[in-house]
C-alpha positions in Angstrom: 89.6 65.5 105.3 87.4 62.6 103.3 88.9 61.9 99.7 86.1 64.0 97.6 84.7 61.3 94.9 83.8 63.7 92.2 85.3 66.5 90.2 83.5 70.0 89.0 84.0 68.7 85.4 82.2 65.8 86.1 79.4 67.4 88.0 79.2 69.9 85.2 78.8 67.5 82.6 76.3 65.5 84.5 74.0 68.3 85.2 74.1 69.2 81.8 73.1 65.6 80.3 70.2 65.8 82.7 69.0 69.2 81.6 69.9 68.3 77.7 68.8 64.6 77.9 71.3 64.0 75.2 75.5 63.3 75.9 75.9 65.2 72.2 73.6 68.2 73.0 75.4 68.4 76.3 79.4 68.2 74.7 77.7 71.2 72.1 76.7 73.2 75.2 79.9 72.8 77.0 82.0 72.9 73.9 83.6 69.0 74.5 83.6 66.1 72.7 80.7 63.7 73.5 83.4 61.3 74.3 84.6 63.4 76.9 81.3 63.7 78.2 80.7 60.2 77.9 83.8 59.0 80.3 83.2 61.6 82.6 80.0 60.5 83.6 81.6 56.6 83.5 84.3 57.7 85.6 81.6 59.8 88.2 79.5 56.7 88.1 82.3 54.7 89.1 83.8 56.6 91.9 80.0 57.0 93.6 79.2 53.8 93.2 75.7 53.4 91.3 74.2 54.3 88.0 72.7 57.5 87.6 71.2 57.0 83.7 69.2 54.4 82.6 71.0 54.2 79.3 68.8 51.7 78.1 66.1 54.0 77.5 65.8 56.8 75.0 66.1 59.9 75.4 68.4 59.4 78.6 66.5 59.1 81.7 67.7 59.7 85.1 68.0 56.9 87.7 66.0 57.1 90.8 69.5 58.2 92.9 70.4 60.5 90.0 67.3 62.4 90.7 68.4 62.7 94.0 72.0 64.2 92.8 70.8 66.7 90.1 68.7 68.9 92.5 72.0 69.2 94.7 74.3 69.1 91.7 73.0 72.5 89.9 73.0 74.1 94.1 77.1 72.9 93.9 77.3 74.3 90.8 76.0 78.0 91.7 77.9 77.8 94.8 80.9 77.3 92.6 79.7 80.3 90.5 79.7 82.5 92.9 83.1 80.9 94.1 84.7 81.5 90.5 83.3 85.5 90.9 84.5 86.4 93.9 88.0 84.6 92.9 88.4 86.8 90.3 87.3 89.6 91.7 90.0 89.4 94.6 93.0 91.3 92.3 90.2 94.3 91.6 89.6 94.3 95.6 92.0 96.0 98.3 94.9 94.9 97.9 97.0 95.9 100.9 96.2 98.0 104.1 98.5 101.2 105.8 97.9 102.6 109.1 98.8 106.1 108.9 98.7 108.2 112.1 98.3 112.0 112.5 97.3 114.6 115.0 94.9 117.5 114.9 97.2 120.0 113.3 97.5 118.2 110.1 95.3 119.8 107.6 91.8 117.7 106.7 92.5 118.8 103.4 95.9 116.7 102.9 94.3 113.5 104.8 91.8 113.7 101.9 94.5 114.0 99.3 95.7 110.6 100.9 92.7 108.7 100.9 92.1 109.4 97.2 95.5 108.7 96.4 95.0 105.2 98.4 91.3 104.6 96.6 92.9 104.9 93.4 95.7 102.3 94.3 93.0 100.3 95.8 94.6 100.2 98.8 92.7 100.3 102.3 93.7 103.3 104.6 93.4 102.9 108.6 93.5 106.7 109.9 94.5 106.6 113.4 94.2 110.4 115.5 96.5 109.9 117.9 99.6 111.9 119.1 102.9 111.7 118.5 104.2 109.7 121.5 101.7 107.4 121.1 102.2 107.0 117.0 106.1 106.1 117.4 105.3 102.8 119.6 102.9 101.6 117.3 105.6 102.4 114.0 108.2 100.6 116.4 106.0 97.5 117.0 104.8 97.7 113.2 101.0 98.5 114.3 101.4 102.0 112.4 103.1 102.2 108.9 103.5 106.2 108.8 103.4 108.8 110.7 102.2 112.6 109.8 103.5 115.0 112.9 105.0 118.3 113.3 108.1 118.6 113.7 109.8 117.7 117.5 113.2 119.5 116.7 115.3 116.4 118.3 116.8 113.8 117.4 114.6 111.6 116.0 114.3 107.4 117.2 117.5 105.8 115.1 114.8 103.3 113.9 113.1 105.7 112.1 113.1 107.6 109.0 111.6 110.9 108.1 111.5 113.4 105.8 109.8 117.6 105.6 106.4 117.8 103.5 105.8 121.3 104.4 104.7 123.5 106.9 101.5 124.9 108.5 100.9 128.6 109.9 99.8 128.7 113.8 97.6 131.5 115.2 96.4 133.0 118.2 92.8 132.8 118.3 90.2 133.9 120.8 86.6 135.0 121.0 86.9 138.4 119.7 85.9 140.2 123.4 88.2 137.6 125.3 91.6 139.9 125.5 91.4 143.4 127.6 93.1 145.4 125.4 91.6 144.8 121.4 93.3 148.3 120.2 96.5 147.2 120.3 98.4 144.0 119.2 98.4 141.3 122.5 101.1 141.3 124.8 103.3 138.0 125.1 102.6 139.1 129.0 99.0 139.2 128.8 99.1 135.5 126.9 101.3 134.4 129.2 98.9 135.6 132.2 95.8 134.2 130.5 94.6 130.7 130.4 95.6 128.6 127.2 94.2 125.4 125.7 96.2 123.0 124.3 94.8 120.1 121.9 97.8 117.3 123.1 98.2 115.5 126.2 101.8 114.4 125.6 103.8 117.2 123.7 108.0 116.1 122.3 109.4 118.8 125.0 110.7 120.7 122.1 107.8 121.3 120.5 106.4 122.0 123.8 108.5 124.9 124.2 106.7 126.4 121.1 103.2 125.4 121.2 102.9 126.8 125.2 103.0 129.9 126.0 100.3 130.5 129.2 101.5 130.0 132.4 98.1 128.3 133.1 97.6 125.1 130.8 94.1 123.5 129.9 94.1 120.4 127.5 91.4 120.2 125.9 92.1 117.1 122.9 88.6 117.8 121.1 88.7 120.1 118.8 85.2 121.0 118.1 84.7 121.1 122.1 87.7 123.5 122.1 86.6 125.7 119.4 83.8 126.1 122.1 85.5 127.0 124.8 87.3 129.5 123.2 83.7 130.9 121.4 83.0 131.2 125.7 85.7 133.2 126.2 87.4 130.5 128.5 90.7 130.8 127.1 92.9 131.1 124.0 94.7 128.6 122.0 97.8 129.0 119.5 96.0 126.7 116.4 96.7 126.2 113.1 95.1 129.0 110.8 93.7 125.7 108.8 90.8 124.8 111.0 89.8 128.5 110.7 89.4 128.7 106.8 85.9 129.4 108.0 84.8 131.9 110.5 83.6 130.3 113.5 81.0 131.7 115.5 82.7 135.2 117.4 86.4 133.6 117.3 88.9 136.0 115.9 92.8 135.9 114.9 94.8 138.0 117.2 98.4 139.2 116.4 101.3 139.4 118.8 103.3 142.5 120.3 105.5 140.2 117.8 104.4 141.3 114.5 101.6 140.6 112.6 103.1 137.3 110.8 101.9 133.9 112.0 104.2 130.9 113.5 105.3 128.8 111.2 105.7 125.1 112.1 107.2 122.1 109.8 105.7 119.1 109.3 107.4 115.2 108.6 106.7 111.9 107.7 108.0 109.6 109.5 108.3 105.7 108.7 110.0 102.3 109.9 112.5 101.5 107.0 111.1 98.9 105.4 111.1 96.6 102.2 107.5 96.7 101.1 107.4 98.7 98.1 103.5 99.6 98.1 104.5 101.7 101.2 107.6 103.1 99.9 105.4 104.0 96.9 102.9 105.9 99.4 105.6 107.7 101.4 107.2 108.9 97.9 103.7 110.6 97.0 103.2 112.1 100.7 106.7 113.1 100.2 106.6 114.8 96.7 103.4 115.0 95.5 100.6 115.4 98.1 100.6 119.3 99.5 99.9 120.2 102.8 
């Protein structure tokens, strides 16, 4: 890179002599001594080369090539401006980014928790819907920070850590008219017999084991769409009673020949252990302070 020939207190203090005409109106303005004025425009005279005051004259007047050099001197000087704002302004800004990752049965509710807890730490929050399998490769090759799943009920990656923040309450749900039998609580027969969607491609085989029930299997990994299907009477699907807060179209709850209470399923945090403290900070809050 070319050696630069001039510094921003020299610039300064020549823009100012040409706007004040005066080396002791311009030290008052910048709060300097008009001998420090003085040698810095010497010394910036010196390192371009020519004269850019006819000091001979009174008040100063500008040389022919210092009118040249004001015009771009007071453009440097707002471009430093802007510069010295922005500088400042980086601590106020973002100051670190987590990827979290999270499926469809952790409640909206608790992801906004998150992103207001992040906002407030003015830290940026990459929100990644993805399912489990594929969240623990990305935590592995550090393209994920945390993880928000249910429960697999295995032994988890020895990589990882994890911790319980709560559970959620699964139900059976179905357009009201879909099942034969409405009297009567539905038979684990008649679910089994009857086409079921499920919101996951992959599923930890554990968790599997809880989440299907039906004989015939339909994935189906939008929810909205879903929610449809069901509203058709296409199917039913064991959800979590969260995305049903608000009745949707003619979808009802159904209970079991098993009782009347819902499944209750546990969910974890799961994380690489790791030294940066702004993300232990986060998992602490998901981990004791932010409810499902």
């Amino acid at each position: 890179m070319p050696a630069i020939h001039f510094t921003l207190a020299q610039i300064e203090a020549f823009a100012c002599v040409c706007e004040t005409n005066n080396l002791s109106l311009a030290a008052t303005k910048l709060q300097k001594s008009r001998t420090t004025i003085s040698e810095l425009i010497d010394s910036l005279e010196i390192n371009l080369g020519y004269i850019l005051f006819d000091r001979t004259k009174r008040p100063l007047q500008l040389t022919a090539e210092g009118k040249k050099l004001y015009t771009q001197a007071r453009l440097f000087l707002h471009e430093a401006n802007i510069f010295d704002q922005l500088a400042m302004q980086m601590p106020k800004e973002i100051k670190h980014t987590i990827t979290l990752c999270y499926d469809c049965f952790i409640p909206l509710s608790f992801i906004k928790k998150l992103i207001a807890y992040c906002e407030q730490q003015r830290i940026k929050l990459n929100l990644l819907n993805i399912e489990r399998p594929q969240a623990e490769k990305r935590l592995l090759t550090g393209e994920a920070d945390i993880g928000i799943y249910p429960a697999a009920n295995r032994m988890i990656n020895a990589d990882f850590k994890w911790s319980a923040i709560g559970t959620i309450e699964l139900g059976i749900y179905a357009n009201k008219c879909f099942f034969s039998n409405l009297q009567t609580n539905i038979s684990i027969l008649e679910l089994a017999s009857s086409n079921q969607f499920i919101p996951f491609i992959q599923l930890p085989d554990q968790l599997g084991k809880i989440i299907k029930i039906s004989d015939n299997i339909q994935q189906i990994t939008n929810i909205e769409l879903l929610k449809e299907l069901l509203d058709n009477k296409k199917g039913w699907s064991l959800l979590p009673t969260h995305l049903f807060t608000e009745s949707y179209k003619n979808i009802s709850r159904f209970h079991t020949e098993l009782g009347n209470k819902g499944m209750m399923l546990s969910i974890v945090c799961i994380w690489k252990p790791t030294a940066n403290k702004q993300l232990q900070q986060i998992i602490q809050q998901i981990i004791n302070h932010i409810d499902l």
